[in-house]
C-alpha positions in Angstrom: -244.6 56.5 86.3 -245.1 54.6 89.5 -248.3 56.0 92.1 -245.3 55.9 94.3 -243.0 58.0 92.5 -243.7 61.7 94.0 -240.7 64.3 95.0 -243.8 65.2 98.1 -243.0 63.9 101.3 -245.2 63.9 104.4 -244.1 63.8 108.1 -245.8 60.8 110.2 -245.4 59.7 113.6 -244.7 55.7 113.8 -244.1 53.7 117.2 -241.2 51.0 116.7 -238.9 49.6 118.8 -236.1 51.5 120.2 -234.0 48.5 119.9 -234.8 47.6 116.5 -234.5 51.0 115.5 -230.7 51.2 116.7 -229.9 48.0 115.3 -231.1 48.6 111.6 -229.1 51.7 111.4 -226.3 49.6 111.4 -227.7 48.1 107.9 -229.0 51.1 106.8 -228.2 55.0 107.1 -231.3 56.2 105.9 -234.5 54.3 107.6 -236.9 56.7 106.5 -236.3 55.3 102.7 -235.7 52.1 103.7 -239.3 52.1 105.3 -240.9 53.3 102.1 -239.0 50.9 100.2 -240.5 48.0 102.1 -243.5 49.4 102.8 -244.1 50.3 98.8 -242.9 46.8 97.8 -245.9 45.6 100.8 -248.6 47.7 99.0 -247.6 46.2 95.1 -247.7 43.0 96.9 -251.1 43.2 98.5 -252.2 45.2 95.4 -251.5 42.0 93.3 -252.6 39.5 95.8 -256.6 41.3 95.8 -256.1 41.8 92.1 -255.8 38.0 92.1 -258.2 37.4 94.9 -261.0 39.3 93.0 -260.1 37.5 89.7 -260.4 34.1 91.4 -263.6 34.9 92.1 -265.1 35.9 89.5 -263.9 33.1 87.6 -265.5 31.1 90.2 -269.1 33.3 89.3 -268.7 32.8 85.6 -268.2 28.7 85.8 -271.1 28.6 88.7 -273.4 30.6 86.3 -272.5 28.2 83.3 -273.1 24.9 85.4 -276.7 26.6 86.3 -277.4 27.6 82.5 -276.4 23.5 81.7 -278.2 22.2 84.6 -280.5 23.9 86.1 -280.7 24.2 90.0 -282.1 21.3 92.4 -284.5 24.0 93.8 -286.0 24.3 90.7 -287.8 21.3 91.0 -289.2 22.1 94.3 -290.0 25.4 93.4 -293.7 26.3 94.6 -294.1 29.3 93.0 
């Protein structure tokens, strides 16, 4: 089961376009769904993209870490402590 799927619905207050609104109910009849549609399929897709974003990076720490455990830093050698 999807986090989205959930019989509870809440009332909000959005601010669109009066034009854009009148227009789109000639594609759809019921905007209120057709909003959560897109704006579910926005959330997977931004879900995904951080999931990947966070992923990148750590593989970025792990071959950083094993380029310093073969060779060292440059500050190492200058190191006065």
């Amino acid at each position: 089961m999807s986090t989205f799927e959930s019989n509870a619905k809440k009332p909000v207050n959005l601010s669109l376009s009066e034009a854009l609104v009148q227009e789109s109910r000639a594609y759809c009849g019921n905007l209120s769904a057709k909003v959560e549609e897109m704006l579910q399929a926005y959330v997977v897709a931004e879900r995904q993209s951080r999931q990947q974003h966070r992923e990148q990076a750590q593989r970025a720490v792990t071959d950083w870490n094993t380029l310093h455990d073969a060779a060292g830093s440059y500050a190492d050698e200058h190191s006065t402590l």
